[in-house]
C-alpha positions as CSV (number, residue, x, y, z in Angstrom):
1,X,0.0,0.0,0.0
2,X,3.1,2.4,1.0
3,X,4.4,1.9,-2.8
4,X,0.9,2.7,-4.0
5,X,0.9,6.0,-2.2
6,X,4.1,7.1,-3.3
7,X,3.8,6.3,-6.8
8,X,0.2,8.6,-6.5
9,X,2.5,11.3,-4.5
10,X,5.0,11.4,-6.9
11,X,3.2,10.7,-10.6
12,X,1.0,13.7,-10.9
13,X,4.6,16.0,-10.4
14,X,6.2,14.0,-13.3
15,X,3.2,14.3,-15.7
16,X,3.3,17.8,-15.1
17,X,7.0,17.9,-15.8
18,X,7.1,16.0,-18.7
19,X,4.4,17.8,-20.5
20,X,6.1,20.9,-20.1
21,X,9.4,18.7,-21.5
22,X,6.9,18.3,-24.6
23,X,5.6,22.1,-25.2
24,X,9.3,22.6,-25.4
25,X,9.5,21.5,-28.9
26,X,12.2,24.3,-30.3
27,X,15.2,24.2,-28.0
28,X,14.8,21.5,-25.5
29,X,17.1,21.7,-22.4
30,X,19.7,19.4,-21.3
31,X,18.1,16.8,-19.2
32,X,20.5,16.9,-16.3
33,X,19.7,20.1,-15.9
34,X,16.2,19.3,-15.8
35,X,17.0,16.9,-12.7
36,X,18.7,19.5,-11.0
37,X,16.2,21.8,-11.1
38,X,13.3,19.1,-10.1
39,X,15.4,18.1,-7.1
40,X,16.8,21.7,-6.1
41,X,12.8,22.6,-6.2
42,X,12.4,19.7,-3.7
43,X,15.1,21.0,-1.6
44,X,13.2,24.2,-1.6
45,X,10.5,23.0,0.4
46,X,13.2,23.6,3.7
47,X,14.1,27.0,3.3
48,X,10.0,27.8,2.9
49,X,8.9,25.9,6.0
50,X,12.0,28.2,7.9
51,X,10.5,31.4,6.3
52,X,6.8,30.4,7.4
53,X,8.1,29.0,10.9
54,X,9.9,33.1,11.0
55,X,6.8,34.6,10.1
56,X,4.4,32.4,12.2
57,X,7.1,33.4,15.2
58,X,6.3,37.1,14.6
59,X,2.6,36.5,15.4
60,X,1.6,37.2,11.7
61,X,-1.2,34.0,12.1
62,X,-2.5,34.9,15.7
63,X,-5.5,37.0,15.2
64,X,-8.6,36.7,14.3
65,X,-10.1,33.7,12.3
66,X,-10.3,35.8,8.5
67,X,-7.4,37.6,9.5
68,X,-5.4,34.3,10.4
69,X,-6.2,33.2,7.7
70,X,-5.7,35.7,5.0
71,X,-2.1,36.2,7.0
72,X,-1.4,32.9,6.8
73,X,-2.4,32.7,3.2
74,X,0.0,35.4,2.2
75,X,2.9,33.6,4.5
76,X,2.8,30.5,2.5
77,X,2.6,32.2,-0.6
78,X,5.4,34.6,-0.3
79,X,7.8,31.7,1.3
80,X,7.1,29.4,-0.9
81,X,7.4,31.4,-4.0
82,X,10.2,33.0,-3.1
83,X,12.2,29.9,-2.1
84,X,11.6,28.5,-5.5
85,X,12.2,32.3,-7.3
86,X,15.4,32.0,-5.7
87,X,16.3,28.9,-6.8
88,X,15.8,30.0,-10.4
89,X,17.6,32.8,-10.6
90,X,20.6,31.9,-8.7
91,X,21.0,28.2,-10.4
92,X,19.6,28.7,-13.7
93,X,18.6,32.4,-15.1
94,X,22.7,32.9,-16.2
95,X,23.3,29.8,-17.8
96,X,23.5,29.8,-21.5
97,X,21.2,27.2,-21.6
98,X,18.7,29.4,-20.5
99,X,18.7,31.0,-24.1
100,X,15.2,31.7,-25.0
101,X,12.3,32.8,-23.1
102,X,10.1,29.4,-22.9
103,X,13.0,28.5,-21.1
104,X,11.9,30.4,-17.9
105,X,8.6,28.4,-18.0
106,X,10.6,25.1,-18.2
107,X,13.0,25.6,-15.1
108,X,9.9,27.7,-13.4
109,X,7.9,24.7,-13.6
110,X,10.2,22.0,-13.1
111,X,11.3,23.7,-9.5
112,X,7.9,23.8,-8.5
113,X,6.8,20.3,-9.5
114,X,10.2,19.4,-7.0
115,X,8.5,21.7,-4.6
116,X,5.1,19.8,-5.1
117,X,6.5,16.7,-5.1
118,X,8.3,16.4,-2.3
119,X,5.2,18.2,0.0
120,X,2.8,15.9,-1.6
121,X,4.6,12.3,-0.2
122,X,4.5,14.1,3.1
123,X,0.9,14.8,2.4
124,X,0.3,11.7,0.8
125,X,2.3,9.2,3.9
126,X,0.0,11.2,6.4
127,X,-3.5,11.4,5.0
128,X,-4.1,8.5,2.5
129,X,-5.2,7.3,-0.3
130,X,-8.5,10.4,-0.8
131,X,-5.5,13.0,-0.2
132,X,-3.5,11.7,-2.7
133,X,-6.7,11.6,-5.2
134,X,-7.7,14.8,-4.5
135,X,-4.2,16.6,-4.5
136,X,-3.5,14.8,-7.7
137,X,-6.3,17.6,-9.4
138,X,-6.0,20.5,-7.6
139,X,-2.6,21.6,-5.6
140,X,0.3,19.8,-7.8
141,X,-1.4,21.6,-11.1
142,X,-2.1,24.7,-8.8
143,X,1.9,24.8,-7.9
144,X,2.4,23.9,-12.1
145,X,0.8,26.9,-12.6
146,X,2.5,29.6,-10.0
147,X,5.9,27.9,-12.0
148,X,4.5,28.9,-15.3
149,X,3.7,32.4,-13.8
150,X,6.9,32.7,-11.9
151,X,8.6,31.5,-15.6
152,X,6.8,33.6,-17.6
153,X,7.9,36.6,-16.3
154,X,11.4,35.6,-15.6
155,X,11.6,34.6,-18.9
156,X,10.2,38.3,-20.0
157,X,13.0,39.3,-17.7
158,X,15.9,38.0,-19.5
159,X,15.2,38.3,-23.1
160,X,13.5,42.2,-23.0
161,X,15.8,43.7,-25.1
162,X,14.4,41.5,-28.2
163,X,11.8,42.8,-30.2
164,X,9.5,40.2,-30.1
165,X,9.4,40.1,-26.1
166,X,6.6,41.5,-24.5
167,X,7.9,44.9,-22.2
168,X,6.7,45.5,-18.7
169,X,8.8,47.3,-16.1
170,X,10.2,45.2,-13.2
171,X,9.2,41.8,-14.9
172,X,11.7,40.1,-12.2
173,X,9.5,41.9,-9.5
174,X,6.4,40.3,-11.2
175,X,7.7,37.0,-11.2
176,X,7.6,36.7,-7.6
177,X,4.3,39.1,-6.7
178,X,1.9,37.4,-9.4
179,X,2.5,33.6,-8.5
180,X,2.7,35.1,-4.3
181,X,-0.8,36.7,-5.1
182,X,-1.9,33.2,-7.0
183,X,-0.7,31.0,-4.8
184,X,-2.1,33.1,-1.7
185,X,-5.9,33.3,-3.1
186,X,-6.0,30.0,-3.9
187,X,-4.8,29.1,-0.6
188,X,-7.2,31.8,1.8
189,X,-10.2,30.5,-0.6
190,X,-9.0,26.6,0.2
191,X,-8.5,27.3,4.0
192,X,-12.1,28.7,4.1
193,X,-13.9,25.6,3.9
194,X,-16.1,26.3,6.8
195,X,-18.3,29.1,4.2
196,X,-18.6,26.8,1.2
197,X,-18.9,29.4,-1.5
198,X,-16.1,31.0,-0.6
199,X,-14.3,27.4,-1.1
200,X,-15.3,27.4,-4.4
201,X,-13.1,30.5,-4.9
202,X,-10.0,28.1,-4.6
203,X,-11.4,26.2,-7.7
204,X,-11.8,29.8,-9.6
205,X,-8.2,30.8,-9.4
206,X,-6.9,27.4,-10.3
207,X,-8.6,27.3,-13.6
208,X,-7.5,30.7,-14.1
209,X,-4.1,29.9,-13.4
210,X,-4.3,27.2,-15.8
211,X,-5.9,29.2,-18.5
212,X,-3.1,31.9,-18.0
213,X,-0.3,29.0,-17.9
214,X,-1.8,27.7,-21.2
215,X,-1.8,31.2,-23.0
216,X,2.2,31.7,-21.2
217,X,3.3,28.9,-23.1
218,X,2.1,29.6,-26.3
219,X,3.2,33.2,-26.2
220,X,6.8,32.5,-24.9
221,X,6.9,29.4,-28.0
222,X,6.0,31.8,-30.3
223,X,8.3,34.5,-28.7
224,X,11.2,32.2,-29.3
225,X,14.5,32.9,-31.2
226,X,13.9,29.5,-32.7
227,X,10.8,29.9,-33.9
228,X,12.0,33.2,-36.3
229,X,13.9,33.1,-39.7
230,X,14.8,36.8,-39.3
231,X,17.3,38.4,-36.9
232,X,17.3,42.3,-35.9
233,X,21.4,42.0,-35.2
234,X,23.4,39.6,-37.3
235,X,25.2,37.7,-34.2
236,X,21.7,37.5,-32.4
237,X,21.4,33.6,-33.7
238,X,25.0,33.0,-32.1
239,X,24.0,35.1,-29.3
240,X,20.8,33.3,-28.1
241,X,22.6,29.8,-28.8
242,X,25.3,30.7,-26.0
C-alpha cells in the first residue's frame, strides 16, 4: 500500500513535468539540468517551511479567524514562491542554456513540481489514499501553474531587449508578486472551507491559473529565437545559442 501512495504522490509531479518537457518542442534543455532543477525545487521545500516558521514566530497568524487566515495565506505564498524564485535565478537564469524565453517556464515549472512533489509524499504518507486523489487535481497543477507564472515573467525578464518580447517594467519583481498573489488566493479561498462558496473561490483561481499558464506557453513558444527566420542583429542567432 506504501508503494501505492508514493507512486500517486509522486506521478502527478512528473506528468506535469514531462508535459512541459513536450511544449518545449524548439530548444529542448539538457536533461540533467532538468533533474537539478526538479530536485533543487524539492530541496526548496526547507528553506520555505523556515520562512513560514519566522513569520508564524512574529505573530503574523495569531489573530482573528479571516485575519489568520488571509495572514497565513500570504505567508505560504510569499515563502514558498520565493524559495523556488530563488532557486531560479541563482542556479539557472545565467546559464546559457537558459537561451530563449520558454526556457523560464521550463526551469519555473520543473522547480515547483520538486516543490510539489516532495510536499505531496508528506501529504500523501500522512493522510491516505482520498489525499493523494484529490491533490493529484488541484494543488500539484495549482503549484504547475504559479511555476509557469513565476517563468513567464522571468523569462520576460531575460530576453527584454528582443523585439518580439513582451515589455513591462520590473518583470523580475512580477515574477515573484503574481505567482505570491496566486498561490495566496488560492490558498485563503481553500483554507475557508467552513463558508462553502467561498471554497469554491479556490477552484476559480486554479482554472485561471491554468488558463493563463496555457496562454504563457504559447506566447513564450511563439516569442522564441527558434521559432523566427529573421534576426534584428546579425550575431543575435550565435547570441541566443550561447
Amino acid at each position: 500500500m506504501i508503494f501505492i501512495l508514493f507512486a500517486l504522490a509522486v506521478a502527478p509531479g512528473l506528468a506535469i513535468a514531462i508535459f512541459i518537457y513536450e511544449k518545449d518542442k524548439l530548444d529542448r534543455e539538457p536533461l540533467h539540468l532538468l533533474v537539478k532543477s526538479f530536485f533543487l525545487g524539492a530541496l526548496s521545500i526547507f528553506p520555505a517551511s523556515f520562512l513560514e516558521g519566522v513569520f508564524e514566530g512574529f505573530g503574523f497568524t495569531q489573530n482573528a479567524e479571516l485575519t489568520t487566515t488571509f495572514n497565513y495565506a500570504l505567508t505560504v505564498g510569499f515563502s514558498e514562491e520565493m524559495s523556488k524564485f530563488l532557486i531560479l535565478i541563482v542556479f539557472f537564469y545565467r546559464r546559457k542554456e537558459f537561451n530563449e524565453p520558454f526556457d523560464g517556464i521550463t526551469y519555473g515549472v520543473m522547480i515547483a513540481m520538486g516543490f510539489a512533489t516532495l510536499e505531496n509524499v508528506f501529504y500523501v504518507v500522512e493522510g491516505g489514499l482520498g489525499v493523494a486523489l484529490i491533490r493529484m487535481f488541484t494543488a500539484v497543477p495549482a503549484h504547475a501553474t504559479f511555476g509557469v507564472l513565476m517563468g513567464f515573467f522571468v523569462g520576460m525578464a531575460k530576453f527584454q531587449h528582443r523585439r518580439h518580447s513582451f515589455k513591462m517594467p520590473l518583470p523580475r519583481t512580477a515574477a515573484v508578486v503574481f505567482p505570491m498573489v496566486m498561490h495566496a488566493l488560492y490558498d485563503f479561498f481553500l483554507y475557508m472551507r467552513n463558508i462553502p462558496l467561498l471554497a469554491v473561490g479556490a477552484l476559480v483561481a486554479l482554472v485561471v491559473g491554468i488558463v493563463f499558464s496555457l496562454w504563457a506557453i504559447r506566447m513564450h513558444n511563439l516569442n522564441s529565437p527558434f521559432s523566427h527566420h529573421e534576426w534584428h542583429h546579425p550575431d543575435e542567432k550565435e547570441i541566443f545559442k550561447g
